[in-house]
N, C-alpha and C positions, 0 to 999 in steps of 0.2 A: 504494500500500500504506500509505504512511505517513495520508494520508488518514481510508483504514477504520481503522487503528488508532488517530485520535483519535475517531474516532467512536466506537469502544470505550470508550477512557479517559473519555466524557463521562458514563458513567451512574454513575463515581468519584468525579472531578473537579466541584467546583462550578463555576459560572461558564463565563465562552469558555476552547476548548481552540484556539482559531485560534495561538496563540503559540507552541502546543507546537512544539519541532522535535526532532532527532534526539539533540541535547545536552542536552536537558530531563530532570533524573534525577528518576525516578521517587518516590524517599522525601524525599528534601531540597526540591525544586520542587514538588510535586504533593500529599502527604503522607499517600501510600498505605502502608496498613499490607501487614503479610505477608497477611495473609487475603485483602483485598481484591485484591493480587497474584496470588492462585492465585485467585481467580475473576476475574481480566480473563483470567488463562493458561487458564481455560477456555472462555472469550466467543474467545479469538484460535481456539485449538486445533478451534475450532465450526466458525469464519468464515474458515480457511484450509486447513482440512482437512489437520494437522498435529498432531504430539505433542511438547507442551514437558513434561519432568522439574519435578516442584515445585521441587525444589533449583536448577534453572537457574533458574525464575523468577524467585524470591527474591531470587536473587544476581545477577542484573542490575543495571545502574545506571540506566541510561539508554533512550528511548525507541528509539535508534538502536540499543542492544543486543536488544533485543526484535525488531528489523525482522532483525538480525541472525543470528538464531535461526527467523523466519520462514521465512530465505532457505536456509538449510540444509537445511530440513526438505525 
């Protein structure tokens, strides 16, 4: 899973996403704004056939929170 979702994060992210791990936050590591946020959360919500809230998206930190949220769903 964690996988597919750098291969999301790569059409954001410049450069290798190979480094990303679970502790990789999202705005401070990576320097994804909110927008860009709620369209990875609809690239994931596509790619795992799940429903994440904008508001949880946003308010993630981290890579690991997102897998987190995956797994619930």
């Amino acid at each position: 899973m964690l996988q597919k979702v750098k291969e999301i994060l790569s059409a954001y992210v410049p450069g290798e996403v190979e480094n990303i791990t679970e502790k990789t936050d999202l705005r401070g590591d990576l320097g994804l704004t909110s927008l860009e946020l709620v369209d990875m959360a609809v690239a994931i919500e596509e790619e795992f056939n799940v429903t994440i809230p904008e508001l949880t998206i946003v308010t993630g930190k981290t890579v690991g929170d997102i897998l987190a949220l995956i797994e619930q769903k």
